[in-house]
C-alpha positions in Angstrom: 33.3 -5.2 -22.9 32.6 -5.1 -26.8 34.6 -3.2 -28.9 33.9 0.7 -29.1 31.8 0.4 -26.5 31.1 3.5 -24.2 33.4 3.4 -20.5 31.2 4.1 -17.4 32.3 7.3 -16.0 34.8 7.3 -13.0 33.7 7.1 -9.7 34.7 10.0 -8.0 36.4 9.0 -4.8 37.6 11.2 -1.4 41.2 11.0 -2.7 39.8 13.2 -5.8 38.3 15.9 -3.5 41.2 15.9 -1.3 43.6 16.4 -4.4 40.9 19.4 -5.7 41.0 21.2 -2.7 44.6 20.6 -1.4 43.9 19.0 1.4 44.2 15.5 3.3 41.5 12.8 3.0 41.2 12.7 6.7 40.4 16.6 6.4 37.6 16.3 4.0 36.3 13.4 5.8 35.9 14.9 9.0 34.5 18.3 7.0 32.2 16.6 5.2 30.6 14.7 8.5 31.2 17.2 10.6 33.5 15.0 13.1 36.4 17.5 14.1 36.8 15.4 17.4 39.5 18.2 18.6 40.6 18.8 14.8 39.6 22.3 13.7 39.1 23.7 9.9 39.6 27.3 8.6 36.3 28.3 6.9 38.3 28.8 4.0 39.2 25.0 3.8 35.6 24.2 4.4 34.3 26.1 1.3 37.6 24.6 -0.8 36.2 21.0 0.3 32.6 21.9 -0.4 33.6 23.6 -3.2 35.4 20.3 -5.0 32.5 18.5 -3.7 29.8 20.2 -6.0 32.8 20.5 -8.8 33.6 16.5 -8.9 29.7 16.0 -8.3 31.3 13.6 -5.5 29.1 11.5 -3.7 30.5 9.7 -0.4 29.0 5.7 0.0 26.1 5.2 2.6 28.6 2.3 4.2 31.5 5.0 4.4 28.9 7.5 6.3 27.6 4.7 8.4 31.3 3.9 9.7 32.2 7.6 10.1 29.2 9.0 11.4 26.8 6.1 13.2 24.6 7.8 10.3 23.1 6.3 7.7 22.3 9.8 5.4 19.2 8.7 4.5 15.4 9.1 5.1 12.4 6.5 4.8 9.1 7.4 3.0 6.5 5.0 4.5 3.1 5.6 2.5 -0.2 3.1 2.4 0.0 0.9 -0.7 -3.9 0.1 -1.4 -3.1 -2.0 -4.7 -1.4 -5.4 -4.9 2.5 -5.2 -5.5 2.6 -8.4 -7.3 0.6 -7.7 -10.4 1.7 -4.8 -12.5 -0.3 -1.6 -12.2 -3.7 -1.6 -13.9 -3.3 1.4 -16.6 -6.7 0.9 -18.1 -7.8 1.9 -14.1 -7.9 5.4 -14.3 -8.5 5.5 -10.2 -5.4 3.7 -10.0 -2.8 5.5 -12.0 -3.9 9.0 -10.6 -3.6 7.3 -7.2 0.0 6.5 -8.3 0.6 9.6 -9.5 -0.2 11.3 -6.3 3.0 9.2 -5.1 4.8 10.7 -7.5 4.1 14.3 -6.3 5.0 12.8 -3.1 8.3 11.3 -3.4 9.0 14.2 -5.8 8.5 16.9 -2.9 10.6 14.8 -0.5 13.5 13.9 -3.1 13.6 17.8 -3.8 14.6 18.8 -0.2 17.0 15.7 0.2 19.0 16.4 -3.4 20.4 19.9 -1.6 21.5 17.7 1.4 23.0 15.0 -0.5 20.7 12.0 1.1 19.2 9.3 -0.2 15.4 8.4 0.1 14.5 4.8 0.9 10.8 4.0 -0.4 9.0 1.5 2.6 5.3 0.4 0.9 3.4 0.0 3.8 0.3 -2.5 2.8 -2.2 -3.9 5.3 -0.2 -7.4 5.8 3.1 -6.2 6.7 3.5 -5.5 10.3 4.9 -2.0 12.4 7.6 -4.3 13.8 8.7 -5.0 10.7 9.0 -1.6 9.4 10.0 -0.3 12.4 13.0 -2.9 12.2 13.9 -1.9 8.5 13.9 1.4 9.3 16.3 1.3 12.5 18.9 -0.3 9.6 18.4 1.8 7.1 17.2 5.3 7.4 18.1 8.5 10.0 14.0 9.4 9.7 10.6 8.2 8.7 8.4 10.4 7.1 4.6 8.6 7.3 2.5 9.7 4.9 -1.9 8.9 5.5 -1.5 8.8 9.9 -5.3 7.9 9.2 -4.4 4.5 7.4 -2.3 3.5 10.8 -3.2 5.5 13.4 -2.9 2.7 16.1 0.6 2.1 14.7 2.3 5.4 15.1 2.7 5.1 18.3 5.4 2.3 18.0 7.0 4.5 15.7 7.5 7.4 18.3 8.5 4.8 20.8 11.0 3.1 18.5 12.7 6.5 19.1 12.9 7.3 15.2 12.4 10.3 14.1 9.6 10.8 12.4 7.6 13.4 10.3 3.9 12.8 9.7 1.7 14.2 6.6 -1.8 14.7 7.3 -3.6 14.9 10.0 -2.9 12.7 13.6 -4.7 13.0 17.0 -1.3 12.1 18.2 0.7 14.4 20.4 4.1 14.0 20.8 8.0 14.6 19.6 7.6 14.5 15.6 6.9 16.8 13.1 3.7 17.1 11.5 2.8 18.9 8.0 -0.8 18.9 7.8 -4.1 20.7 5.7 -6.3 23.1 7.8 -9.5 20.8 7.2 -11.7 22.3 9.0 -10.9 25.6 6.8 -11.4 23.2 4.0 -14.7 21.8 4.9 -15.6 26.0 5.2 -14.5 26.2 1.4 -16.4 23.6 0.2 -19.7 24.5 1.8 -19.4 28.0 1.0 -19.1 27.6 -2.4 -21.8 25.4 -2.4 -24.2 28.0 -0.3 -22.7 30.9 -2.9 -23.6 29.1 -5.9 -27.4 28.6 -4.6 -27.6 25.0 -2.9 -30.1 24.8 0.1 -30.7 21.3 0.9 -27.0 19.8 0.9 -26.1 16.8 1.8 -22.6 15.5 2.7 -22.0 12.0 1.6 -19.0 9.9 3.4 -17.8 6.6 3.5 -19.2 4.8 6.4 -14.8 3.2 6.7 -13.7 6.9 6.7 -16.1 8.4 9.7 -13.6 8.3 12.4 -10.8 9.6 10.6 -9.3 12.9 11.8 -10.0 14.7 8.7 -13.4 13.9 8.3 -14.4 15.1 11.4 -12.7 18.5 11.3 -14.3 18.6 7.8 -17.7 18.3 8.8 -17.1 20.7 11.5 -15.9 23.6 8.8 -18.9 22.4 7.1 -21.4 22.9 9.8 -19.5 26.5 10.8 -20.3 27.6 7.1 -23.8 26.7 7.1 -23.9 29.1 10.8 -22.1 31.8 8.8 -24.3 31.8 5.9 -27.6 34.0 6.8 -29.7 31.8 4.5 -31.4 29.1 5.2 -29.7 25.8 4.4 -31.0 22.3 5.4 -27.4 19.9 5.7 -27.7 15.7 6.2 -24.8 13.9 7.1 -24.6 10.6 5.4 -22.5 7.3 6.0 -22.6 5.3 2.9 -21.4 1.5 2.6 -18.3 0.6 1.0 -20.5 -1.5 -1.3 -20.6 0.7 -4.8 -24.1 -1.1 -5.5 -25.3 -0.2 -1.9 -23.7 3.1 -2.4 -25.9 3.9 -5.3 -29.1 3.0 -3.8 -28.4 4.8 -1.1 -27.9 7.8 -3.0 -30.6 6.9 -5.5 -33.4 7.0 -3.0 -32.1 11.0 -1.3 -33.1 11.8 -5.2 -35.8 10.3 -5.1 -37.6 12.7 -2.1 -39.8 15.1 -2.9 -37.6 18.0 -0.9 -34.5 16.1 -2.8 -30.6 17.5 -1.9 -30.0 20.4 -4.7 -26.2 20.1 -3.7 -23.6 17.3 -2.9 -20.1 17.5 -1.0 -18.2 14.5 -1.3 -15.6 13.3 1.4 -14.7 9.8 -0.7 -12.5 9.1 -3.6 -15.3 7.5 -6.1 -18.1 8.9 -4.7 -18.5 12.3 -6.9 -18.7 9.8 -10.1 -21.4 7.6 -8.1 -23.5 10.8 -7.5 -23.1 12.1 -10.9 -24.3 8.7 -12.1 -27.3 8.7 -9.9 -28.0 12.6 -11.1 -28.5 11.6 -14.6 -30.3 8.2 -13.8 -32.6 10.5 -12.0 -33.1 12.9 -15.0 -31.3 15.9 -13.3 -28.9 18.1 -14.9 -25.4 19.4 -13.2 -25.0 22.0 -12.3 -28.8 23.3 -13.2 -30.1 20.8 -10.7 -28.1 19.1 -8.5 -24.4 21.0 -7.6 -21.6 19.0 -6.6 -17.9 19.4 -4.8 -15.5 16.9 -3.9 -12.7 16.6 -1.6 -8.9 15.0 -2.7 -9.7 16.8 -6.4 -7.4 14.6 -8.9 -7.0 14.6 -12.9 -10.4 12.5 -13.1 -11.8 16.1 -12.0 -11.1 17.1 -15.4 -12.0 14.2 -17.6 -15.6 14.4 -16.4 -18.8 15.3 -17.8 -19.6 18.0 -16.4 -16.2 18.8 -14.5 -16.5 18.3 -11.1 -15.5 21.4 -8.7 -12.7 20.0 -5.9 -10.4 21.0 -3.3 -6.9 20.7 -4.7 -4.1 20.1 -1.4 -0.8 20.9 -1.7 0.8 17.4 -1.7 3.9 17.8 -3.0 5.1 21.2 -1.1 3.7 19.8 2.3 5.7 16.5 2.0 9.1 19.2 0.9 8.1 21.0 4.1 7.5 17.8 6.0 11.1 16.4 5.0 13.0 20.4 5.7 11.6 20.3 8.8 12.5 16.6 9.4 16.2 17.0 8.6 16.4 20.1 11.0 15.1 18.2 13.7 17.4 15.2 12.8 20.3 17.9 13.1 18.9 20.3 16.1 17.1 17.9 17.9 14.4 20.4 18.6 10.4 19.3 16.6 9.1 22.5 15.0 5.3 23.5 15.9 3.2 21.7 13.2 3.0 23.3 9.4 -1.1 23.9 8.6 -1.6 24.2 4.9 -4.5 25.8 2.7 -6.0 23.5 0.4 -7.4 25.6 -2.9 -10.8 25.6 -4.3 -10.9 24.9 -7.9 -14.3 25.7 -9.0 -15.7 23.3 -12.3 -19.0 23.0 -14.2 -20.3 20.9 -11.3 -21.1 24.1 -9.6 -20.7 27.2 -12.2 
């Protein structure tokens, strides 16, 4: 090491916590894992060994908890990785650093509920090559619990995952029924917000454009069905189209083009897909309509390129990062109790833009 340069720290070791709380290392260890295997504790010498714990900021190694316990204190975020992880991320793609930062509301959520338990988080990119078996397998060695975020992207896949006998916690919406926890959005709710915003701000001939990959997914059809319960509740009269669109962006646009083209044209636009409130605004203007005077518009997923639009577009804002902290609470009490917690439904919230105003 160079001269006058800084030491790292000392690694505070079990023989430091024992000394802090006057106690033996075989004491805190079976404290701190919970092991009393016919050895009991005083709560008093619990909170002295807790106590030095938080005061040496001590930190026990995963090897150390894997020998003691059979545990290894730590929890696997598998998410759906949609970009290639062998080029760096595209910064100039707009679409693809808000999509990035929607992982880091994600891991932030989950990293917040496993700080207070003192476990580690163990990041599993799930891309379209790599196989369940092969997660499943890195997850038996490394993790306690899985929490899967997008079901949709996998649905056929989960059900190795319950079998595997990991437990897991699922964010979004699943068919699946079965022994894990699920944190999900109430879309059907959702789709009711969207379409009675749209009804409230004077649309009558709406139509809902989604992506023709996207029209089996859970969430699109309970979506559609809040939609169509809002048109029913609505005494006025309102003419809704269902659209599947190509993944094609040029076919996309030409499909969109020629609805603005006829004579009793769509006044107002919900949008189930990521791009598809830019491709309608696009066609709007091609078409020599105005936003919101025109042709009113509200998207689904709302993210920051919302805001950076002109006009902004109105969007349903979900929850991500408090459903994935619930997701991982409820996770770690069913790691600990054994028992799965009915699932969590959380309410999106409308945020209303110049698309509609």
């Amino acid at each position: 090491m160079a001269a006058g340069s800084p030491k790292s720290p000392k690694r505070v070791t079990i023989s430091d916590v024992a000394r802090e709380a006057g106690v033996s290392i075989a004491a805190v260890s079976r404290i701190l894992n919970n092991s009393y295997d016919g050895f009991s504790a005083r709560e008093e010498t619990k909170q002295r060994v807790h106590g030095a714990v938080k005061k040496l900021g001590y930190r026990p190694s995963r090897a150390a908890v894997r020998l003691a316990t059979g545990k290894h204190n730590a929890i696997g975020l598998c998410y759906p990785v949609y970009d290639s992880l062998e080029r760096p991320i595209d910064i100039s793609s707009l679409s693809q650093v808000f999509r990035h930062f929607d992982l880091m509301l994600v891991q932030h959520g989950i990293a917040r509920c496993l700080r207070s338990e003192s476990m580690d988080l163990v990041v599993m990119p799930r891309h379209p090559n790599r196989s369940i078996p092969d997660l499943v397998a890195q997850a038996q060695e490394t993790v306690d619990g899985l929490i899967w975020i997008n079901p949709e992207n996998s649905a056929e896949g989960l059900d190795r995952i319950v079998e595997s006998g990991l437990r897991l916690a699922i964010v979004g919406p699943t068919p699946l029924v079965g022994d894990f926890v699920n944190v999900r959005t109430d879309e059907t709710l959702a789709g009711r917000m969207a379409m009675g915003h749209l009804i409230v701000c004077g649309a009558r001939r709406v139509l809902v454009a989604v992506p023709e990959n996207r029209k089996q997914e859970q969430a699109t059809v309970e979506r559609i069905e809040g939609i169509r319960k809002a048109v029913t509740d609505f005494q006025e009269k309102v003419t809704l189209d269902v659209v599947y669109l190509p993944s094609d962006p040029t076919k996309t646009r030409l499909a969109l083009r020629k609805y603005l083209a006829k004579d009793a044209r769509p006044d107002g636009f919900l949008t189930l897909g990521e791009h598809l409130p830019f491709a309608v605004l696009a066609e709007v203007l091609e078409a020599r309509l105005s936003v919101p005077q025109d042709v009113k518009l509200v998207g689904f997923e709302e993210n920051l390129t919302y805001v950076m639009s002109s006009p902004t577009i109105s969007g349903l804002r979900y929850p991500t990062e408090e459903m994935c902290f619930r997701a991982a609470t409820m996770l770690i009490d069913y790691m600990k109790t054994g028992a799965v917690q009915k699932p969590v439904y959380m309410t999106p919230q409308l945020i209303a833009r110049e698309s509609c105003n």
